[in-house]
C-alpha positions in Angstrom: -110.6 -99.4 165.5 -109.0 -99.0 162.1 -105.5 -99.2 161.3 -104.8 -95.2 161.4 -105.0 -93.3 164.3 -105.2 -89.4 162.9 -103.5 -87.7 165.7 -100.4 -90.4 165.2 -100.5 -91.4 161.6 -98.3 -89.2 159.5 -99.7 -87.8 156.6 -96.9 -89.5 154.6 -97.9 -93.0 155.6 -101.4 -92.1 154.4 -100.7 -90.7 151.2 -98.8 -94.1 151.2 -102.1 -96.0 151.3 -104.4 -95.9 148.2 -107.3 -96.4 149.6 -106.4 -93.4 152.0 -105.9 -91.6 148.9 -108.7 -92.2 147.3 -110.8 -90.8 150.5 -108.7 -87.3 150.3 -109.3 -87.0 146.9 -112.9 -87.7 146.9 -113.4 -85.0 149.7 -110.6 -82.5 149.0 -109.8 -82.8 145.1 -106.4 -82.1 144.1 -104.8 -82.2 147.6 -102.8 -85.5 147.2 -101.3 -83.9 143.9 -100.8 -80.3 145.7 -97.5 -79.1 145.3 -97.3 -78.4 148.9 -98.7 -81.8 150.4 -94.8 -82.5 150.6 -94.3 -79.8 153.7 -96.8 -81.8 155.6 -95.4 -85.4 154.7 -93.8 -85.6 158.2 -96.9 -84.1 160.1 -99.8 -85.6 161.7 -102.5 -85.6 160.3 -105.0 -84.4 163.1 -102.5 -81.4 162.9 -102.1 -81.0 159.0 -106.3 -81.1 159.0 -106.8 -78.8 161.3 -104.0 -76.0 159.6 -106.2 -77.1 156.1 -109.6 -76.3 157.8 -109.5 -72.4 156.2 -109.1 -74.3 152.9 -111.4 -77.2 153.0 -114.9 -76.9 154.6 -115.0 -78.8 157.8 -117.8 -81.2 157.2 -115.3 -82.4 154.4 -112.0 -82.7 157.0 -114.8 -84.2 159.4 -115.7 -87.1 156.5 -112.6 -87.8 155.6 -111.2 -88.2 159.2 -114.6 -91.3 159.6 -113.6 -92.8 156.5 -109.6 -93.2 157.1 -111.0 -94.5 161.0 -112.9 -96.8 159.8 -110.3 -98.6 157.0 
């Protein structure tokens, strides 16, 4: 196991994480710099990915989720 756990990890203490970065910004473009990505700073991230699924195709959430697992 990595060292995030999605449905525990804030989406705060990944945006803290470069490398975590880099993964949402190579699947979902422009998120990390979003204006609103602060409003979901405090939530976790299994929840803030499932409210982005009407935004960002699910095959995308779905790749991002393995690669943050897996660092």
């Amino acid at each position: 196991m990595g060292k995030y756990d999605i449905s525990t990890t804030t989406i705060g203490d990944l945006l803290k994480d470069p490398q975590a970065v880099e993964i949402f910004d190579k699947h979902a473009p422009g998120l990390t710099s979003h204006p609103m990505i602060g409003m979901a700073k405090g939530m976790k991230a299994e929840k803030a990915m499932k409210m982005a699924s009407g935004k960002i195709p699910q095959s995308r959430l779905d790749a991002i989720v393995s690669e943050i697992s897996a660092l």
